[in-house]
C-alpha positions, -999 to +999 in steps of 0.1 A: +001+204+135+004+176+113-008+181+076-039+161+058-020+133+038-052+126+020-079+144+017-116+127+003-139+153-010-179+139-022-167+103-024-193+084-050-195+049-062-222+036-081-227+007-100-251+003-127-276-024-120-299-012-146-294-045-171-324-070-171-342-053-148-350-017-158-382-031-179-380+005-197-379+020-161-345+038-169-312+034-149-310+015-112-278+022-095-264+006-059-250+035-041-221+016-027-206+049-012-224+079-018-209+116-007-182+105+016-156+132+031-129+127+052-095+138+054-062+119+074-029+136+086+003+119+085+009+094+109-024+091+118-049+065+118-084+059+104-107+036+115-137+032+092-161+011+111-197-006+100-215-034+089-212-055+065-220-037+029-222-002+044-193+009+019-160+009+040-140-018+014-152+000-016-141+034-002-108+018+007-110+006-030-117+040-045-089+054-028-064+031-044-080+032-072-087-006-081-121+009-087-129+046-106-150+067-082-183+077-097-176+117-086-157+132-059-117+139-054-094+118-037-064+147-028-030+125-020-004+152-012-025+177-029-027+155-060-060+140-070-061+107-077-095+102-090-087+121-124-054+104-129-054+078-155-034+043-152+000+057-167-001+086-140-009+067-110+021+044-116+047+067-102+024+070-069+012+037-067+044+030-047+031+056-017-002+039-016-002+001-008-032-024+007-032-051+031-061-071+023-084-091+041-081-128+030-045-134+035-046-169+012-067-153-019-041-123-020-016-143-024-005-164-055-002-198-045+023-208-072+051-183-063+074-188-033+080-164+000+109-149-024+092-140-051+059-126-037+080-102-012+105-093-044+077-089-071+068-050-059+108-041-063+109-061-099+083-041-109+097-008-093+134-012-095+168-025-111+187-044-081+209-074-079+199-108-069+223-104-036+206-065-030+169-085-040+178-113-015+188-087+012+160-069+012+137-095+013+155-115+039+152-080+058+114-073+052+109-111+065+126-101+100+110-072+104+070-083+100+086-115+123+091-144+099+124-161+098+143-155+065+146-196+061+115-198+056+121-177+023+118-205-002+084-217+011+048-215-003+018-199+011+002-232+021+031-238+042+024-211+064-006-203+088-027-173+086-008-151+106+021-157+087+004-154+055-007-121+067+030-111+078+037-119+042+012-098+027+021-064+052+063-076+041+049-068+003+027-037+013+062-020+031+083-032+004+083+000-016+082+027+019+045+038+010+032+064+030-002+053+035-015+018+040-049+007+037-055-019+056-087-034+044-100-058+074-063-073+081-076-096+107-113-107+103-100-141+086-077-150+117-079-168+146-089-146+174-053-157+194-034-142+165-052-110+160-040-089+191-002-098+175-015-086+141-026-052+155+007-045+173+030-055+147+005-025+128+011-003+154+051-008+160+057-007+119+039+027+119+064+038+144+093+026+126+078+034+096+061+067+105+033+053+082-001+065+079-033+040+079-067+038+069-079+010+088-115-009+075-130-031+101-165-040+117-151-044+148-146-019+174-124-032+197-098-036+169-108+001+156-103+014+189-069-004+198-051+011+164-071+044+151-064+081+160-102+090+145-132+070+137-153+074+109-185+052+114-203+046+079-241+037+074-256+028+037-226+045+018-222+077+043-204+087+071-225+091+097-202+104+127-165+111+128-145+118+161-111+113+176-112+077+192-115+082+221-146+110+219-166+087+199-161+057+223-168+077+257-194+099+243-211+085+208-238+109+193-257+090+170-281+062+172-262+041+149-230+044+171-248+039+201-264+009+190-229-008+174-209+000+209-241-019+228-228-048+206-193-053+220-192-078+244-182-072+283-163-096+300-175-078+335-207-093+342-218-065+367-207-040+344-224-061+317-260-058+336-254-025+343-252-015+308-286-002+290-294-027+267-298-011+226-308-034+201-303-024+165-337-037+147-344-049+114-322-055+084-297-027+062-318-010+034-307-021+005-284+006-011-300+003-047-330+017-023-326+039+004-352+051+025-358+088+019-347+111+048-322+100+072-312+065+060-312+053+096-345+060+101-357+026+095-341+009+126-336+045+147-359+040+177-356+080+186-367+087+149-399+111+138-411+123+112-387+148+106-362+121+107-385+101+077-387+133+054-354+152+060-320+142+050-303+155+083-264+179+075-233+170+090-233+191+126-204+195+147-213+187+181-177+195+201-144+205+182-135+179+156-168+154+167-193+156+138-230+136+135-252+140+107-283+134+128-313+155+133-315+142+172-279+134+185-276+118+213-265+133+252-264+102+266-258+076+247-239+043+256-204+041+257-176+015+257-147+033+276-170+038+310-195+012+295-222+035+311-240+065+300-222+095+293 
């Protein structure tokens, strides 16, 4: 059995949005991720899947620390992140890298192929121009760019490549786990099935470990060894892939995988039609009880009073839902059950 690489334990993140609107009310916070566990073995995958807001980038954040979690640990190789300060996360900053999800924004426009592949060893290590060279020239090949293109800008390039550029910098050091914060939402549909495999042949090579933020599920299903599906700053069910896409438990799930588009029109019709209604709750205001509750059409009043616990359903397939589902709507058979 492969051991956890990272282990989160009570994940919070709040931010205080008390200023200029308290009116002597006391402190308002957004609970932008609030009591998230999860744990990944090496060489696994990941997939943290939801809509928009529900928490996934700022978890990724917390992780590598370009935010300070609220509470909770964050357990690298038994080490915990979250009470390290700046000085002591240097050192380990190396194992931990990001790929983010704008490809342009991440990367400076005013420095050249060269030196945006070369600025993680400057910072890291003492080599030669020749040994810098080589090892950029070598990074290049093995995302796919060719190394003439090394004296280049990032305007010169197209998304994809801009992309390959930015995974290049996230290898450059041999981290060991890779957050790859929605790597291809920003690219042209034709170029994001080439992303995704150049992810899955580098962790190969690499035997790297991902965490892997997306809202969509095709792309979480292609690369990810688990799925975490968040809701309003939780988890909400967690599975091996390919549990959670035959056989989803909670209403949430269910209603995202009704989403994904067929191609298979008689398939398509046969498919029971689940329509998420109405809007996310705000996370500065959640609804008491199950969060979900709100746009759940199995909920009662259990479900509006209640905060449901974490169950597990089958070995390793966990739903924090008072009502999980038996037959629920699924993408591998696209059918019930």
């Amino acid at each position: 059995m492969a051991e956890n690489l990272l282990e989160v334990k009570h994940l919070k993140k709040y931010f205080d949005i008390s200023h200029g609107f308290s009116f002597g009310k006391g402190k308002r916070y957004l609970r932008a991720v609030d009591d998230v566990s999860f744990s990944v073995k090496k060489g696994e995958t990941l997939g943290l899947v939801g809509e928009s807001g529900c928490g996934k980038s700022t978890t990724g954040n917390c992780i590598i620390r370009l935010l300070d979690p609220t509470e909770g640990q964050i357990l690298f190789e038994g080490q915990d992140l979250s009470k390290m300060s700046s000085r002591e996360l240097k050192p380990l900053r190396r194992d931990i890298q990001m790929i983010f999800q704008d490809p342009y924004s991440s990367l400076n426009p005013r420095m050249r192929v060269f030196q945006l592949i070369a600025e993680p060893f400057l910072a890291n290590e003492s080599l030669s121009q020749e040994e810098l060279r080589n090892r950029v020239e070598r990074l290049m090949e093995v995302v796919g760019l060719p190394p003439e293109y090394i004296g280049r800008f990032p305007h010169e390039f197209s998304g994809g490549q801009r992309q390959r550029i930015g995974i290049a910098r996230a290898l450059a050091l041999k981290p060991k786990l890779i957050i790859c914060d929605e790597p291809i939402s920003a690219l042209d549909v034709s170029i994001q099935a080439q992303i995704l495999n150049l992810l899955k042949q580098l962790q190969k090579e690499f035997d790297l470990t991902y965490i892997f933020i997306s809202h969509a599920l095709p792309s979480i299903k292609h690369v990810s060894t688990h799925v975490a599906v968040m809701y309003l700053g939780r988890i909400v069910e967690y599975a091996r892939t390919e549990e959670i896409f035959a056989r989803p438990r909670h209403p949430y799930t269910e209603g995202l995988m009704a989403a994904v588009p067929i191609p298979d029109p008689e398939l398509r019709e046969k498919r029971e039609k689940v329509i998420l209604e109405g809007d996310l709750p705000s996370p500065a205001a959640p609804p008491p009880g199950c969060h979900f509750h709100t746009r759940c059409r199995y909920a009662t009043e259990e479900c509006k009073k209640t905060a449901p616990e974490p169950r597990e359903l089958s070995p390793g397939h966990f739903c924090v839902c008072h009502h999980p589902l038996e037959n629920a709507v699924g993408t591998m058979g696209y059918g019930k059950g």
